[in-house]
N, C-alpha and C positions, 0 to 999 in steps of 0.2 A: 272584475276580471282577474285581480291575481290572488282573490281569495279561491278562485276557480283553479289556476295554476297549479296554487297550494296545498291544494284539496286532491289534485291530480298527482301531485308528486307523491303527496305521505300517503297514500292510497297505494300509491304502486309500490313504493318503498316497504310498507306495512303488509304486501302480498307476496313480494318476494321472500320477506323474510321465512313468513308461514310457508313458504313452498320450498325452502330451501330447508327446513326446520322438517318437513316431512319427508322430502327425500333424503335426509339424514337414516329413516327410518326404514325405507323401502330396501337398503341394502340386507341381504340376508345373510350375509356375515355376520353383519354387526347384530342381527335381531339373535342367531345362534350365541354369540358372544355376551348379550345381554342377559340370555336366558339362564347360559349357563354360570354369569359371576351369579346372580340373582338365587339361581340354588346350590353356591358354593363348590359347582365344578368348577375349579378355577385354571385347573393343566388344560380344558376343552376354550375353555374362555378365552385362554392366552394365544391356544393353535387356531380358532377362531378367527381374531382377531386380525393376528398376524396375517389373511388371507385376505386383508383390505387392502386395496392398492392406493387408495385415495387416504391420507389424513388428514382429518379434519377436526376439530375442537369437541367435539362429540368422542370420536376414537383416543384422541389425547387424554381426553376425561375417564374413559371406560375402563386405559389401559391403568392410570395413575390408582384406582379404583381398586384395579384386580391386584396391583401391588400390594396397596395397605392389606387386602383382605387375607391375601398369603402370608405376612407378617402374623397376622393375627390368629391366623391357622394354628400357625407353625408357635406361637407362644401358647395356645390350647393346649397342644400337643404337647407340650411341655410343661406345663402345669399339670398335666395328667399324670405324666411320668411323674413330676418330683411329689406329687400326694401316693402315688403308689410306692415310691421307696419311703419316701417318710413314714406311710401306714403301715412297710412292713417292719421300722426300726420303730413302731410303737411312739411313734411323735405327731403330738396333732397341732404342731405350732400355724405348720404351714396348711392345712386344713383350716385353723381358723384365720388365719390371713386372709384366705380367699370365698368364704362363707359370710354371705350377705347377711346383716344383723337380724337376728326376729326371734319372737319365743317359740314360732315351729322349729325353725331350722339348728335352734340350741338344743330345744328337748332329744332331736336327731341326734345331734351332734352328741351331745351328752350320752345315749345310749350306743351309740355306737362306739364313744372311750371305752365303756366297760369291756368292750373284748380286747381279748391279745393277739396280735395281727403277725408274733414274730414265726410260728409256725405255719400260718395259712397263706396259699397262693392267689395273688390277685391278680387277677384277667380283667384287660378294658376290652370291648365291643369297638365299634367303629363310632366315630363322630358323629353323626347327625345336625346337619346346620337348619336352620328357617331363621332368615332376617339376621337380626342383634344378637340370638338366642343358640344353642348348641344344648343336645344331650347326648349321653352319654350311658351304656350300660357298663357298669363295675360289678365281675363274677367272684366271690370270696368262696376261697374252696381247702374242707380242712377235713383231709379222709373222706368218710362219704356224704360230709352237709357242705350241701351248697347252700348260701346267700346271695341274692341278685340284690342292687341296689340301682336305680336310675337316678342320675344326677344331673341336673338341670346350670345351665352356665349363660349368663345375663354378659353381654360386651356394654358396660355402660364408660365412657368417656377413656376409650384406648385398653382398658382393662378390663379382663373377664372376673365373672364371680360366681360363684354356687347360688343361684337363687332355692332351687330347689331340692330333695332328698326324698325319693320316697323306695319304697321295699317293694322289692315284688317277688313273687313264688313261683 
């Protein structure tokens, strides 16, 4: 008999939880809110959000979420800026700070020290986020040759880095 009890209790116990665990999800804020950290709209995520009247340990989590991810936006965007003054003062220190180690991404790096950056104008693109990962177009412009470069940026443990470099026309 009171294994029967017991069986009664964690049964119901264990089906609240799962119903309470999907009506988490039923709110269509919060699914708007999910959608949009998940593909780095983060200003939609946070108006989103804000339209939940109910918080619950789910929205506490979503909102802590969208914070770090602005943080980390906003050091992208700054790392961007300071390779683009640094590449126009002809300094690759901080280029190679943030360039992931490997014989691709040197040989890159290597051919692109040979140019001189202090008369050419560099133009960044918009960011592009998916996941961990951000790229990035860098337009180099010196009279009438243009260079496009896409740059690829890896978020591994709080800090962003160049995974990739490739050329395009």
């Amino acid at each position: 008999m009171q294994k029967i009890i017991i069986l009664i209790i964690l049964s119901t116990l264990f089906s609240n939880c799962t119903i309470l665990e999907k009506n988490e999800f039923k709110n269509p804020y919060y699914k708007k809110a999910k959608f949009c950290y998940d593909n780095w709209d983060l200003e939609n995520a946070k108006l989103e959000l804000e339209k939940i009247e109910i918080e619950n340990i789910y929205v506490k989590r979503l909102d802590k979420n969208i914070q770090k991810r602005i943080k980390e936006k906003i050091k992208l965007e700054e790392i961007v800026e300071e390779i683009k003054n640094e590449l126009n003062n002809n300094n690759f220190d901080k280029v190679n700070k943030y360039i992931k180690k490997g014989i691709v991404n040197n040989i890159k790096l290597k051919k692109i020290k040979e140019n001189d950056f202090t008369n050419i104008k560099i133009y960044s693109g918009k960011i592009k986020f998916n996941d961990n990962k951000a790229k990035l177009l860098l337009l180099f412009n010196y009279l009438e040759e243009t260079v496009y470069y896409e740059i690829g940026f890896e978020l591994n443990n709080k800090d962003w880095n160049i995974y990739n470099i490739k050329e395009r026309r």
